[in-house]
Every structure is written in C-alpha cells, then in structure tokens.
PDB file of N, CA, C and O in Angstrom:
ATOM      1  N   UNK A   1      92.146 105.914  82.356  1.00  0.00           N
ATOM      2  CA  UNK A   1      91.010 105.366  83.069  1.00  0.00           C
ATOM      3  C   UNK A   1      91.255 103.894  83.339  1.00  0.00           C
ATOM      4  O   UNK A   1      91.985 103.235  82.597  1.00  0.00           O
ATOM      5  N   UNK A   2      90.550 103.292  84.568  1.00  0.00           N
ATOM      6  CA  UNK A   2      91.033 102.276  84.912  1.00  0.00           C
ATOM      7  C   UNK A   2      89.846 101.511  85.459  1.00  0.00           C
ATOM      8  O   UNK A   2      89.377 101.768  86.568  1.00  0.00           O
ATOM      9  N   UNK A   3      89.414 100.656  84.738  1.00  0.00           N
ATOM     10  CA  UNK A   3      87.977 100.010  85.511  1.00  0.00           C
ATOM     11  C   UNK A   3      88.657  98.351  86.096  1.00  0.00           C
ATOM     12  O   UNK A   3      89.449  97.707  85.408  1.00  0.00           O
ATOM     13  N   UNK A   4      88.288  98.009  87.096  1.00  0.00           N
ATOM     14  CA  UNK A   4      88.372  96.776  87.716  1.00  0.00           C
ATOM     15  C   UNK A   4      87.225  95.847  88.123  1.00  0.00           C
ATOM     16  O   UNK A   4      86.281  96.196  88.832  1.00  0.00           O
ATOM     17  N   UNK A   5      87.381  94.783  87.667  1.00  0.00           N
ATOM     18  CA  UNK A   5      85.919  94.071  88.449  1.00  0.00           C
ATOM     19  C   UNK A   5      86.297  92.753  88.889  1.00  0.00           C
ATOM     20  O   UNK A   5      87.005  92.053  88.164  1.00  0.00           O
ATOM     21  N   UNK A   6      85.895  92.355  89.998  1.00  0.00           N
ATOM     22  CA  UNK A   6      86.228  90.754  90.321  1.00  0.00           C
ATOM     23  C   UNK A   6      84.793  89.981  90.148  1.00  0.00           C
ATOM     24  O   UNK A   6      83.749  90.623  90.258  1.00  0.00           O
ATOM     25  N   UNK A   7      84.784  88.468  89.853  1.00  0.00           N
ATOM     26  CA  UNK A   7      83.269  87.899  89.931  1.00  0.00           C
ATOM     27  C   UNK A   7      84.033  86.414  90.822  1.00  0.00           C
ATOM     28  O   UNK A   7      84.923  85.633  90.485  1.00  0.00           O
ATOM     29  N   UNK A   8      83.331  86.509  91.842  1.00  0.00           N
ATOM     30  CA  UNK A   8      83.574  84.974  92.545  1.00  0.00           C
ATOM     31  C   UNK A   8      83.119  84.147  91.964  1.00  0.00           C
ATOM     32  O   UNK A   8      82.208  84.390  91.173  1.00  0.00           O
ATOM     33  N   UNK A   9      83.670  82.678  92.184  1.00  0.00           N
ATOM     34  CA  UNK A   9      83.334  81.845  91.268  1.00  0.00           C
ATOM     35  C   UNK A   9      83.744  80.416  92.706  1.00  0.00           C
ATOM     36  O   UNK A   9      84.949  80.413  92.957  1.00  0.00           O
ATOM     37  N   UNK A  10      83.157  79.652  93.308  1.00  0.00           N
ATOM     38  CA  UNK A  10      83.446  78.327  94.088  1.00  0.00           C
ATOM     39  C   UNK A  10      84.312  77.410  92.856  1.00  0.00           C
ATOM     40  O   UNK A  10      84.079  77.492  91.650  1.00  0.00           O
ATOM     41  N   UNK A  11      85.226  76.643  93.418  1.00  0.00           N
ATOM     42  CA  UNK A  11      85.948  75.592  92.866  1.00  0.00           C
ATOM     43  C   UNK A  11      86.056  74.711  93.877  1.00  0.00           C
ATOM     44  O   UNK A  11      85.660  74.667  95.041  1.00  0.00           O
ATOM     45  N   UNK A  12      86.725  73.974  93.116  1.00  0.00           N
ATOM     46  CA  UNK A  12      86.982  72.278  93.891  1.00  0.00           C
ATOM     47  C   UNK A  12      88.009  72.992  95.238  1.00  0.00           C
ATOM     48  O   UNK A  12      87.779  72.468  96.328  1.00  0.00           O
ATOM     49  N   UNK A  13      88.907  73.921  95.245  1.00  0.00           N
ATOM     50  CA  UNK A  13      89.860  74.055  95.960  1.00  0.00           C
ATOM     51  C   UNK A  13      89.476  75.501  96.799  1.00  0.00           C
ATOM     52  O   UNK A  13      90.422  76.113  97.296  1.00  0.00           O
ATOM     53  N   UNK A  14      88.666  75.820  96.891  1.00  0.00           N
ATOM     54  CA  UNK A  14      87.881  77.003  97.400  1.00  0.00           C
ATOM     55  C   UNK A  14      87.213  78.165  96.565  1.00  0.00           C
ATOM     56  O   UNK A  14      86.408  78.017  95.645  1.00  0.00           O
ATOM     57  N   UNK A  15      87.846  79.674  97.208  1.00  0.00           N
ATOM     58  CA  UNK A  15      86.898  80.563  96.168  1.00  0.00           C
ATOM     59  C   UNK A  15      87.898  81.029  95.058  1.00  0.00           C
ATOM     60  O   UNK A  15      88.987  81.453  95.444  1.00  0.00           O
ATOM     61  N   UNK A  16      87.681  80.999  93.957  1.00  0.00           N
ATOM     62  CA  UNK A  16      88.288  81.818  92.867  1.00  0.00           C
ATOM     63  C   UNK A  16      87.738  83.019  92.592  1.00  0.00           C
ATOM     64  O   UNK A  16      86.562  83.369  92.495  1.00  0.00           O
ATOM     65  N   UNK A  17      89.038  83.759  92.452  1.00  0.00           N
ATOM     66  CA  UNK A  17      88.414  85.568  92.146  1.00  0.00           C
ATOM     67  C   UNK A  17      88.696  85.590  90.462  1.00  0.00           C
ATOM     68  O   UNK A  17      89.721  85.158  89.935  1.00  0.00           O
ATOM     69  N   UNK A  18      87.658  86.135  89.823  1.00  0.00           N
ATOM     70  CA  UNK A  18      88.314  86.425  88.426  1.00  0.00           C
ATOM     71  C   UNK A  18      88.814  88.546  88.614  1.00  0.00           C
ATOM     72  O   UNK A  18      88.286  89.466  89.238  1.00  0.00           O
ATOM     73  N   UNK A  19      89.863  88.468  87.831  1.00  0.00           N
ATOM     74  CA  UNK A  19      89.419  90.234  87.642  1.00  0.00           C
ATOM     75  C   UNK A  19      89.748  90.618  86.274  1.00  0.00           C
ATOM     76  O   UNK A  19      90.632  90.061  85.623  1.00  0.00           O
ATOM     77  N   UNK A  20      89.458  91.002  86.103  1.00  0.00           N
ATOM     78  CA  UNK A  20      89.411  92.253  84.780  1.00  0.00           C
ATOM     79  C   UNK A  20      89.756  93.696  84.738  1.00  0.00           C
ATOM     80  O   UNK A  20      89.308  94.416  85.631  1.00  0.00           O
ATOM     81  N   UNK A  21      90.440  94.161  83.880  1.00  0.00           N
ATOM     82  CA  UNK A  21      90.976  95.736  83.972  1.00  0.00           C
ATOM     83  C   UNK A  21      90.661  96.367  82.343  1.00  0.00           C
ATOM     84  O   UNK A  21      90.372  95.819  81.279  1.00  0.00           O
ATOM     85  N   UNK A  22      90.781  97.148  82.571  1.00  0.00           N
ATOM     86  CA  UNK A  22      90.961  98.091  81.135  1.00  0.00           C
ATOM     87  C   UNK A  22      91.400  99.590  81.378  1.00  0.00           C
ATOM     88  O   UNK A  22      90.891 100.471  82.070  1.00  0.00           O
ATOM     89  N   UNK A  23      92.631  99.573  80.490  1.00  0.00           N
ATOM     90  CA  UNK A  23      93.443 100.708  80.811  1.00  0.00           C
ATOM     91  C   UNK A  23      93.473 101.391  79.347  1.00  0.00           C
ATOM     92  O   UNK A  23      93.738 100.641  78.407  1.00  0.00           O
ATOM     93  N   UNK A  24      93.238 102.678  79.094  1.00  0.00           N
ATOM     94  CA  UNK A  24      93.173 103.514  78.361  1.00  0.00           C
ATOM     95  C   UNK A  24      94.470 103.613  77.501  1.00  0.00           C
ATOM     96  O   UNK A  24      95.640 103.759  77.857  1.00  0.00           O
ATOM     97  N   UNK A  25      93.926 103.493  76.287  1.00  0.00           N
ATOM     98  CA  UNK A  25      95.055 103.221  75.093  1.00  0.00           C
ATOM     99  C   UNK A  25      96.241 104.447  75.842  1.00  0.00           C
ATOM    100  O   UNK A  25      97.309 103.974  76.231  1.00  0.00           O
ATOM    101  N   UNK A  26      96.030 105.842  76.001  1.00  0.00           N
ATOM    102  CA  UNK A  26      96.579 106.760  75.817  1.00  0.00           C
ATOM    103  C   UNK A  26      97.799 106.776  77.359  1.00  0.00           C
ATOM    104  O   UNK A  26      98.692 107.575  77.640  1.00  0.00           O
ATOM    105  N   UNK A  27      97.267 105.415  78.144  1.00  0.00           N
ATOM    106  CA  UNK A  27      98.264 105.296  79.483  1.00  0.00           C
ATOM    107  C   UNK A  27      98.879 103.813  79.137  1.00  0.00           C
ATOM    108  O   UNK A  27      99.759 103.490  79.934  1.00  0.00           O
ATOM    109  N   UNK A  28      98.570 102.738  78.004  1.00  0.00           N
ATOM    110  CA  UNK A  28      99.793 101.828  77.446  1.00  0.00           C
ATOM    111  C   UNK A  28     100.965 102.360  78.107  1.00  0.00           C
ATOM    112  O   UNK A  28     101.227 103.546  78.306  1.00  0.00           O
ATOM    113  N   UNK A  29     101.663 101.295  78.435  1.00  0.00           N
ATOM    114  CA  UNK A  29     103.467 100.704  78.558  1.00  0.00           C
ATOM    115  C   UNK A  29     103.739 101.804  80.037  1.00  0.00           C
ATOM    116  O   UNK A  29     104.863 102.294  79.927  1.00  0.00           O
ATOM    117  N   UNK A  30     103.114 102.236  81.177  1.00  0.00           N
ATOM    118  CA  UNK A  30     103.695 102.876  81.633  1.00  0.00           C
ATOM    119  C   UNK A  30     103.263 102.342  83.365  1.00  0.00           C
ATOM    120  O   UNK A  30     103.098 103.128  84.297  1.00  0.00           O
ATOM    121  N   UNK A  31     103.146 100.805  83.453  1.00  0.00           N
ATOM    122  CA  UNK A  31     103.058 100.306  84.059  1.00  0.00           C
ATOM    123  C   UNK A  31     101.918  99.994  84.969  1.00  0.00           C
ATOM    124  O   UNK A  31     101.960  99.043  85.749  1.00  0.00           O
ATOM    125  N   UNK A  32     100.612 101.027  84.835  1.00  0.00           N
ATOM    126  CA  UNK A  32      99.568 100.966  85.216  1.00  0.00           C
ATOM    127  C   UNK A  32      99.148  99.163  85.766  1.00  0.00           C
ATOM    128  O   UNK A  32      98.996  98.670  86.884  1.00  0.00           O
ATOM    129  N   UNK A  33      99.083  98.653  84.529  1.00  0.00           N
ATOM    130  CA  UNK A  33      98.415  97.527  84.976  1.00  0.00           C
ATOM    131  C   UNK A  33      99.089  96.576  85.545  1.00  0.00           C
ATOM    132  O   UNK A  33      98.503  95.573  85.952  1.00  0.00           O
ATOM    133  N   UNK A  34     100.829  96.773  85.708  1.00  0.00           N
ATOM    134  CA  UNK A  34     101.375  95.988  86.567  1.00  0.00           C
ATOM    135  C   UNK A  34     101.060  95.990  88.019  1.00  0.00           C
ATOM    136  O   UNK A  34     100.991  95.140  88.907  1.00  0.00           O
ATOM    137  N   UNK A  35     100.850  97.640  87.887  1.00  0.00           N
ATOM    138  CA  UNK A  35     100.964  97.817  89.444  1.00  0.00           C
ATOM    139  C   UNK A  35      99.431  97.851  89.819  1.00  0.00           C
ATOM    140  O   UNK A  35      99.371  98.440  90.898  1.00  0.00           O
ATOM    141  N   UNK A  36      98.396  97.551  89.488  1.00  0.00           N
ATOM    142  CA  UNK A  36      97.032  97.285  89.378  1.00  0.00           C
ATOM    143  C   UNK A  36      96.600  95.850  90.003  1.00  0.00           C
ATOM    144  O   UNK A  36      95.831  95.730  90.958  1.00  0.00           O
ATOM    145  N   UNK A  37      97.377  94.515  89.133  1.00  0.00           N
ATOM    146  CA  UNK A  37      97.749  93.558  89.427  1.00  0.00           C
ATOM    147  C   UNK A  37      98.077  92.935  90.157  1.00  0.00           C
ATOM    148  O   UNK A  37      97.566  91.883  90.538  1.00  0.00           O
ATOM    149  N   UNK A  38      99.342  93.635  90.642  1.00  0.00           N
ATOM    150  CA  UNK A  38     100.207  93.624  91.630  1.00  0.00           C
ATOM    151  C   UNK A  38      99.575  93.398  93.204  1.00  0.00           C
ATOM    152  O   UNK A  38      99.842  92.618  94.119  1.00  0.00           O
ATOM    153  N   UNK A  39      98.510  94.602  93.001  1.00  0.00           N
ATOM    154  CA  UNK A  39      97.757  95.492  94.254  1.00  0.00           C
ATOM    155  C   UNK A  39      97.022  94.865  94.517  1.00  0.00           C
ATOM    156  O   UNK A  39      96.641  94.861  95.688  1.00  0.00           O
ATOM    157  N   UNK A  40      96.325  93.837  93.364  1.00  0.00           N
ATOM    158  CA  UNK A  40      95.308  92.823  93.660  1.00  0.00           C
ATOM    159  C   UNK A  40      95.494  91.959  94.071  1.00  0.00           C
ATOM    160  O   UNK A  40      94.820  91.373  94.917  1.00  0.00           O
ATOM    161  N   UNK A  41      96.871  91.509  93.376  1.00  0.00           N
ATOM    162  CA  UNK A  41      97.423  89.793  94.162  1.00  0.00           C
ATOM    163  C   UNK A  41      97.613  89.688  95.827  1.00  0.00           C
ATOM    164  O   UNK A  41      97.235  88.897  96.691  1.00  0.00           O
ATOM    165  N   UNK A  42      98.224  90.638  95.807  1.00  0.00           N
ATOM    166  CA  UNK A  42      98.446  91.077  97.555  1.00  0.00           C
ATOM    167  C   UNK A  42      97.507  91.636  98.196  1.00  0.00           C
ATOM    168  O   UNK A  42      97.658  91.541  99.414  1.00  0.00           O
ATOM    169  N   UNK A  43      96.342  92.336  97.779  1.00  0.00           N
ATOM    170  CA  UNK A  43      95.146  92.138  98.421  1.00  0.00           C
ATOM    171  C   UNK A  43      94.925  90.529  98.852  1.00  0.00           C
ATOM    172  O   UNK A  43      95.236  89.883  99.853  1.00  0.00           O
ATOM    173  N   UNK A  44      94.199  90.189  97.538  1.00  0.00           N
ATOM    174  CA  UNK A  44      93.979  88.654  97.816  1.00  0.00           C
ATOM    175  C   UNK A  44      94.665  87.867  98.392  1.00  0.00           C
ATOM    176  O   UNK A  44      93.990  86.858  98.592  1.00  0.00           O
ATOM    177  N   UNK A  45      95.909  87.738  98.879  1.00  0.00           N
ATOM    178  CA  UNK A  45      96.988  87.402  99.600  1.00  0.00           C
ATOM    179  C   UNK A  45      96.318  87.263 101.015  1.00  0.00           C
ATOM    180  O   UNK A  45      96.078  86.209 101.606  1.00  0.00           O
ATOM    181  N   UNK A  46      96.078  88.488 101.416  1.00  0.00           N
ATOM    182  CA  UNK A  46      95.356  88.725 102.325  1.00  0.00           C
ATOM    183  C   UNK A  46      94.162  88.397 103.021  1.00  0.00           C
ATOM    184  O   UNK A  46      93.930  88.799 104.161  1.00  0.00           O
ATOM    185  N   UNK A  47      93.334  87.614 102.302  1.00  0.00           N
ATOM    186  CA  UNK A  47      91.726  87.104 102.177  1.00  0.00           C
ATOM    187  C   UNK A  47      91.941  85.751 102.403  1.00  0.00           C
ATOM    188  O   UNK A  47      92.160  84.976 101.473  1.00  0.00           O
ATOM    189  N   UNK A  48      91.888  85.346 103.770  1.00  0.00           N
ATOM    190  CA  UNK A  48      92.060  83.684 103.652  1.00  0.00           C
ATOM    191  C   UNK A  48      90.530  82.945 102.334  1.00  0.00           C
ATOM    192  O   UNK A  48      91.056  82.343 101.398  1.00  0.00           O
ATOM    193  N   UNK A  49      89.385  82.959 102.270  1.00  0.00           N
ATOM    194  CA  UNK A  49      88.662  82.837 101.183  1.00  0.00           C
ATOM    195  C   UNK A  49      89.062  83.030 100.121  1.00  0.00           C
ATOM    196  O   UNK A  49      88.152  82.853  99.312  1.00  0.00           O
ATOM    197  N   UNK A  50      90.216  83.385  99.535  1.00  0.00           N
ATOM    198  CA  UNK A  50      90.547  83.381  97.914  1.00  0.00           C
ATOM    199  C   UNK A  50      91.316  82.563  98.137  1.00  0.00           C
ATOM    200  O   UNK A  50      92.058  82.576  99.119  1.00  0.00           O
ATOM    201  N   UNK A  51      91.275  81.264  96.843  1.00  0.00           N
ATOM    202  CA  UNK A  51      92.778  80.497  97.060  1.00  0.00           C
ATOM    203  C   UNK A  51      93.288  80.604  95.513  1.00  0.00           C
ATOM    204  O   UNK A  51      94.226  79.923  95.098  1.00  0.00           O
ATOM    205  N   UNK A  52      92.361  81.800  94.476  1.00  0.00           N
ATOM    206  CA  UNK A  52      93.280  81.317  93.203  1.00  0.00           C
ATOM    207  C   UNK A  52      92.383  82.458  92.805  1.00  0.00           C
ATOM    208  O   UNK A  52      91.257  82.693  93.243  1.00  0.00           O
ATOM    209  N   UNK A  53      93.118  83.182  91.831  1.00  0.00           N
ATOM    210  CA  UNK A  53      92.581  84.331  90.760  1.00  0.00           C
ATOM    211  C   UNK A  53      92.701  83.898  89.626  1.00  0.00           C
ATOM    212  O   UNK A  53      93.705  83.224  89.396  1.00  0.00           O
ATOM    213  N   UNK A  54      91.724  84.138  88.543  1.00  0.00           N
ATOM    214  CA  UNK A  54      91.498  84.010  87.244  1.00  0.00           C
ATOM    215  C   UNK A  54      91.804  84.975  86.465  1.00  0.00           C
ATOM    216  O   UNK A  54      91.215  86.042  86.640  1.00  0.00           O
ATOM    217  N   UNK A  55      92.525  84.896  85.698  1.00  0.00           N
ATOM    218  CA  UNK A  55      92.087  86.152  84.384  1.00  0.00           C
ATOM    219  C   UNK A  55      92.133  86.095  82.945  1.00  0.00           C
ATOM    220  O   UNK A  55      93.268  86.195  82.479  1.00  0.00           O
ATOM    221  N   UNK A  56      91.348  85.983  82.260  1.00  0.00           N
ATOM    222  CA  UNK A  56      91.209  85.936  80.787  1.00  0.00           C
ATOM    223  C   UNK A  56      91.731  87.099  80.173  1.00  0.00           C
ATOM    224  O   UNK A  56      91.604  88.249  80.594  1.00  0.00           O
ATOM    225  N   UNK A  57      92.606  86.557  78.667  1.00  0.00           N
ATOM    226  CA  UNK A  57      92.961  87.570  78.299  1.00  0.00           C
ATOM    227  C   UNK A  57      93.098  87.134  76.611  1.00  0.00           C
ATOM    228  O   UNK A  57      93.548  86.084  76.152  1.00  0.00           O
ATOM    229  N   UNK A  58      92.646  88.104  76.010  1.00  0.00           N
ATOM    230  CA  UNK A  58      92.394  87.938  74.330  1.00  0.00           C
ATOM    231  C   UNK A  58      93.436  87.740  73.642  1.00  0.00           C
ATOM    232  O   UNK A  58      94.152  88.727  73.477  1.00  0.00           O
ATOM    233  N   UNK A  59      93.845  86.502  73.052  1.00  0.00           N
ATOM    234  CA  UNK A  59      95.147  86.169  72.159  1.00  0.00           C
ATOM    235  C   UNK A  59      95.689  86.740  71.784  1.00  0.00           C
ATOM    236  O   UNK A  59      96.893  86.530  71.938  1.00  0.00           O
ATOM    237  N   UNK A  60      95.323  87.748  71.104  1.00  0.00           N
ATOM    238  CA  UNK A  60      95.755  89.276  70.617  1.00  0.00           C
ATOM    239  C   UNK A  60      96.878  89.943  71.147  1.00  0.00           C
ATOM    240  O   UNK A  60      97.838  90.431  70.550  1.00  0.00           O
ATOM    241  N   UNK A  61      96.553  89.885  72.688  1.00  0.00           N
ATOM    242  CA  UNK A  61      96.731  91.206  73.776  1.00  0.00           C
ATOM    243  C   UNK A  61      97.936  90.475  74.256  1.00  0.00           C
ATOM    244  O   UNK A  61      97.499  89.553  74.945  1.00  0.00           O
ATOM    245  N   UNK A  62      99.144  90.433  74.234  1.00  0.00           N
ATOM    246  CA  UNK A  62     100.466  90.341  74.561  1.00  0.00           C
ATOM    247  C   UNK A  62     100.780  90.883  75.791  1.00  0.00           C
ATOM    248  O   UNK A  62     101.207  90.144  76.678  1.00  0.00           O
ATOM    249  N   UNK A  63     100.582  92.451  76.032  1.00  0.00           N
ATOM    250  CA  UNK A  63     101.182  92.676  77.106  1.00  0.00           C
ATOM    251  C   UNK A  63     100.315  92.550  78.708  1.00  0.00           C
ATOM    252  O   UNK A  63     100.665  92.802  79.861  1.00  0.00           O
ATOM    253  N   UNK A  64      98.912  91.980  78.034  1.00  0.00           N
ATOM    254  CA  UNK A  64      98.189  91.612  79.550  1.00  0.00           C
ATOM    255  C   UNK A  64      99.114  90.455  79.616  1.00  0.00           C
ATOM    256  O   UNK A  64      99.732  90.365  80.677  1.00  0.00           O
ATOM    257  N   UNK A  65      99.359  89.498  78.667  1.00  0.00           N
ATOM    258  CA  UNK A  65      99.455  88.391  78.976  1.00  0.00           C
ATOM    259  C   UNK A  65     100.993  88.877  79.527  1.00  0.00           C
ATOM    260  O   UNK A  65     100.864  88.709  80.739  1.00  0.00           O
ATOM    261  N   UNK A  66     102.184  89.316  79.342  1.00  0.00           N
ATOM    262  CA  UNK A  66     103.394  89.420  80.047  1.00  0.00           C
ATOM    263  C   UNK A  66     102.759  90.280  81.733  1.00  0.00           C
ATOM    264  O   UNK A  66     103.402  89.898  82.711  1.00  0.00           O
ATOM    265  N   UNK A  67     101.815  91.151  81.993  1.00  0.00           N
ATOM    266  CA  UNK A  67     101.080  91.348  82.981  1.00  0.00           C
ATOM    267  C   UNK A  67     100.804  90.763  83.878  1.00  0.00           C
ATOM    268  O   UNK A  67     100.932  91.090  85.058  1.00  0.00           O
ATOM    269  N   UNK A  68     100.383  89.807  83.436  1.00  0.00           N
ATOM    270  CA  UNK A  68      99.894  88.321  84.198  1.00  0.00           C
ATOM    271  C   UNK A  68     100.810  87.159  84.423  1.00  0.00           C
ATOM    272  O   UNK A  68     100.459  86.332  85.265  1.00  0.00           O
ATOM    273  N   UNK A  69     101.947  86.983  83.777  1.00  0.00           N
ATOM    274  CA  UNK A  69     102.727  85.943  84.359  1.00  0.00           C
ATOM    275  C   UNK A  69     103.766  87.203  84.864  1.00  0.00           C
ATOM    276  O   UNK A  69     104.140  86.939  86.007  1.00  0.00           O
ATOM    277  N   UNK A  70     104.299  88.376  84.421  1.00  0.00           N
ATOM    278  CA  UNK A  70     105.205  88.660  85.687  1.00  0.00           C
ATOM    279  C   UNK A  70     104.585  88.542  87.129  1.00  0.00           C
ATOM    280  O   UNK A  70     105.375  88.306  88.043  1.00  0.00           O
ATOM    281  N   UNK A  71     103.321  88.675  87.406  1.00  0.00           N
ATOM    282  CA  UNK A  71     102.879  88.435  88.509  1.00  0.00           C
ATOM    283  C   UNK A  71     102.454  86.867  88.963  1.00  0.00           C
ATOM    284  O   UNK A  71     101.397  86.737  89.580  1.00  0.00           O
ATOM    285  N   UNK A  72     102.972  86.108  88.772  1.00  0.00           N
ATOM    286  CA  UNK A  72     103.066  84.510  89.088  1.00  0.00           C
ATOM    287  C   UNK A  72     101.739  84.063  87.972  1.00  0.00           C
ATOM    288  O   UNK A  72     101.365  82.976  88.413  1.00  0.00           O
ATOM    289  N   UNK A  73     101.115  84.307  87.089  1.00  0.00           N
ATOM    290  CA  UNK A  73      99.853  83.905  86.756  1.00  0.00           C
ATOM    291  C   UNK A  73     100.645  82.195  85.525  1.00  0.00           C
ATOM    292  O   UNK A  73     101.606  82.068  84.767  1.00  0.00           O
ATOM    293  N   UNK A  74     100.112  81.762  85.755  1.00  0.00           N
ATOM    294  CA  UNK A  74     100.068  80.848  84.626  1.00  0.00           C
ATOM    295  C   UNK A  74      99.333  80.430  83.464  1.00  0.00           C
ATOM    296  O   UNK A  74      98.183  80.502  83.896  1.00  0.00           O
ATOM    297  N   UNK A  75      99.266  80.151  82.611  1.00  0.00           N
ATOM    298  CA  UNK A  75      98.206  79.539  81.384  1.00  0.00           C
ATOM    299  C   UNK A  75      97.620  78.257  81.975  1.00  0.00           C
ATOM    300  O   UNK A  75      98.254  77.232  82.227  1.00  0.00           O
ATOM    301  N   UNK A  76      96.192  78.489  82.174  1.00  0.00           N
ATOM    302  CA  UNK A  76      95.374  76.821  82.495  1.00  0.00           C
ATOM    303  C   UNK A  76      94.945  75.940  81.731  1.00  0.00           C
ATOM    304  O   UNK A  76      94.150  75.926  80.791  1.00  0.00           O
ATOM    305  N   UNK A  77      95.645  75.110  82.309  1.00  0.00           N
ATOM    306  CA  UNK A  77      95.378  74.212  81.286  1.00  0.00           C
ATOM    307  C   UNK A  77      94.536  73.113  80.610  1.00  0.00           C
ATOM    308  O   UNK A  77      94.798  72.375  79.660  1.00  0.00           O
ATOM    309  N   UNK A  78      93.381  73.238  81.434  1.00  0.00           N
ATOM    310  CA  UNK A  78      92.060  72.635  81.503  1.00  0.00           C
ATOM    311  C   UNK A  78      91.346  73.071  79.856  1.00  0.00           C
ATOM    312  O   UNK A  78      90.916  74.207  79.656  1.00  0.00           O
ATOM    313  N   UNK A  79      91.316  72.076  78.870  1.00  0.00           N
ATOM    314  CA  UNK A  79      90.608  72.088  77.539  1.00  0.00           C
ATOM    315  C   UNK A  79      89.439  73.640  77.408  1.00  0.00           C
ATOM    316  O   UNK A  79      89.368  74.599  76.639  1.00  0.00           O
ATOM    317  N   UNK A  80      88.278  72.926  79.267  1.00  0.00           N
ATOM    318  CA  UNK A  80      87.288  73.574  78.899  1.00  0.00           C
ATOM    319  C   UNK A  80      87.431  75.125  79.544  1.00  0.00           C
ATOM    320  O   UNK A  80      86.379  75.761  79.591  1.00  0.00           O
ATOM    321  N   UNK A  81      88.615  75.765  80.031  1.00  0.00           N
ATOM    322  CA  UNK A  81      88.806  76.586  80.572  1.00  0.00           C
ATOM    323  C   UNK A  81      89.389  77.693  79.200  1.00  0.00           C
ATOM    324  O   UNK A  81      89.193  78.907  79.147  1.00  0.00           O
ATOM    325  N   UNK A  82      89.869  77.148  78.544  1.00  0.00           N
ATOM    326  CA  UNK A  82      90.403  77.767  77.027  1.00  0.00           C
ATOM    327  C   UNK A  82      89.387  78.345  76.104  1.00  0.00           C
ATOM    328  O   UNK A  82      88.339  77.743  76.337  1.00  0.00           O
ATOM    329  N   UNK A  83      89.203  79.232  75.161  1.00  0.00           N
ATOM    330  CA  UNK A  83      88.430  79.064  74.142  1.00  0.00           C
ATOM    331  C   UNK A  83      89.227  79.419  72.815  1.00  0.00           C
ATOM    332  O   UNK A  83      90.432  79.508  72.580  1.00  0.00           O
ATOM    333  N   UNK A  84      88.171  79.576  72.095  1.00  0.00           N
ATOM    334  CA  UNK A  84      89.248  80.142  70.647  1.00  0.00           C
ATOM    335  C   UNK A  84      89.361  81.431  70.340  1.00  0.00           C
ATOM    336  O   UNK A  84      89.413  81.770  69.158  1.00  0.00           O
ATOM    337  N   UNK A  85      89.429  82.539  71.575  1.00  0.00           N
ATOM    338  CA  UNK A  85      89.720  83.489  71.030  1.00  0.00           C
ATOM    339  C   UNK A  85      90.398  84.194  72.651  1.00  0.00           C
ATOM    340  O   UNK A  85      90.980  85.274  72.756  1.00  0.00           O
ATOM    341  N   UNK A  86      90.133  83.314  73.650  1.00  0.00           N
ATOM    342  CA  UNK A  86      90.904  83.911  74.738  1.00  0.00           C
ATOM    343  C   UNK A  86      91.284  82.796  75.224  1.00  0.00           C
ATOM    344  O   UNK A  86      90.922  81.676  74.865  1.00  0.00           O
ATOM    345  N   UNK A  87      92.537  83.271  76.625  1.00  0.00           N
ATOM    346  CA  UNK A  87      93.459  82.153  77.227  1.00  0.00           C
ATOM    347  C   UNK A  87      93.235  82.458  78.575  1.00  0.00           C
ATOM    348  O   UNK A  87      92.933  83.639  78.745  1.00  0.00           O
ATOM    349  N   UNK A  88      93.305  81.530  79.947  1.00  0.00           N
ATOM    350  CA  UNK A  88      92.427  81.959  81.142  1.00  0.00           C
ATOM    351  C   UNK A  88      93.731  81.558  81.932  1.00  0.00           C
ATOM    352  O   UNK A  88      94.277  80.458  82.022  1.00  0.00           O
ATOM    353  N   UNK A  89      94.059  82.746  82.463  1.00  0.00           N
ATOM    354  CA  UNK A  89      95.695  82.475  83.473  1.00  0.00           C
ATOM    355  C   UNK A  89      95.254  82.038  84.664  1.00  0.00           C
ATOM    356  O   UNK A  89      94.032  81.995  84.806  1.00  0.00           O
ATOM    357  N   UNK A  90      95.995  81.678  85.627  1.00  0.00           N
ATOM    358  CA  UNK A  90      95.675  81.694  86.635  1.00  0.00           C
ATOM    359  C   UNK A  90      96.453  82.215  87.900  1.00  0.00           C
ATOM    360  O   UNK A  90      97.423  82.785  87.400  1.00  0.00           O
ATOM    361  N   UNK A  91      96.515  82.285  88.736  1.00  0.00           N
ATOM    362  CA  UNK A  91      97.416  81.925  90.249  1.00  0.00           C
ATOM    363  C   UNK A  91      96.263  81.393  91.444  1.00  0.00           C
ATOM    364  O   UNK A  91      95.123  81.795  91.677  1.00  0.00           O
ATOM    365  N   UNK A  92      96.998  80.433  92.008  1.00  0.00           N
ATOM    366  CA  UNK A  92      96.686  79.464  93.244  1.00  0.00           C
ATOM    367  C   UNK A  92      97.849  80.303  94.286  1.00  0.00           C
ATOM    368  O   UNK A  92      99.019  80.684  94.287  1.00  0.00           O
ATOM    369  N   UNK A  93      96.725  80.285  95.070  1.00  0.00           N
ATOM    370  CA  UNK A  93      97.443  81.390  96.579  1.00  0.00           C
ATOM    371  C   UNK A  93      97.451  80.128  97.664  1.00  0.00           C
ATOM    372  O   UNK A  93      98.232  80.229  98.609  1.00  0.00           O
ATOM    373  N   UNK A  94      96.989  79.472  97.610  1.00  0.00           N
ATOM    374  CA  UNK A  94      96.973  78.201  98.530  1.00  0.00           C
ATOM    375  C   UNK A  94      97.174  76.774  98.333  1.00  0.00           C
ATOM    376  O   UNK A  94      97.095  76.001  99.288  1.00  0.00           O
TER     377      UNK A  94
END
C-alpha cells in the first residue's frame, strides 16, 4: 500500500511542495519508493509553480533518507527547519 500527500507551503523563493509516502513493511527494499519519488520529482519538474519539495523524514528511517538524496534531495539546513526527532530534505527545482 502506498499513500501520498503533498501540502503547499509559499516561501521566499516561490511554492514549496512537501510530500509524504508510506509503503507497507511487507513491499520494503524493492524499490517502490524510489520510483514513487522519482515520479514526483518529474511531475513537479513540470509545474512552473513548484520551485522546491520538502520532505521530512524520522532519524530512525535510513532508507527514506538514501530515497531522498538518490533523488537530488538534500539535508536543510536552516536550525528552525530541523527538529529532534526528524530531518527536512529538500530539492530546489529553480
């Protein structure tokens, strides 16, 4: 199972998309959420109004986080963008 959600969010540099996924323990390591990711970035690619996607991901969780930078995402580095129990990646499309 595969749920997705985006929430717009305005920034200094236009619109930011956040998204979120959750993929079913029992479909782990078999690339689902790369290619989930993937599908989204290049959507948004597409959307002159997005210039950057967000995605939080729980310290814990390792392979969102390799998820998210094979697909260009970076760690942000803004103090108040961090918390103490998740890390907020990003990519800038513009």
């Amino acid at each position: 199972m595969i749920l997705s959600e985006t929430q717009a969010e305005e920034n200094s540099g236009g619109r930011e998309v956040r998204l979120g996924y959750l993929i079913a323990e029992d479909a782990w390591g078999q690339g689902i959420a790369s290619e989930l990711v993937g599908g989204f970035v290049r959507w948004c690619r597409e959307q002159t109004s997005v210039s950057s996607i967000g995605g939080s991901v729980a310290l814990d969780n390792a392979a969102s986080r390799r998820v998210l930078r094979k697909n260009g995402f970076q760690l942000a580095q803004d103090e108040d963008e961090i918390s103490d129990d998740e890390q907020l990646y990003r990519l800038r499309l513009q």
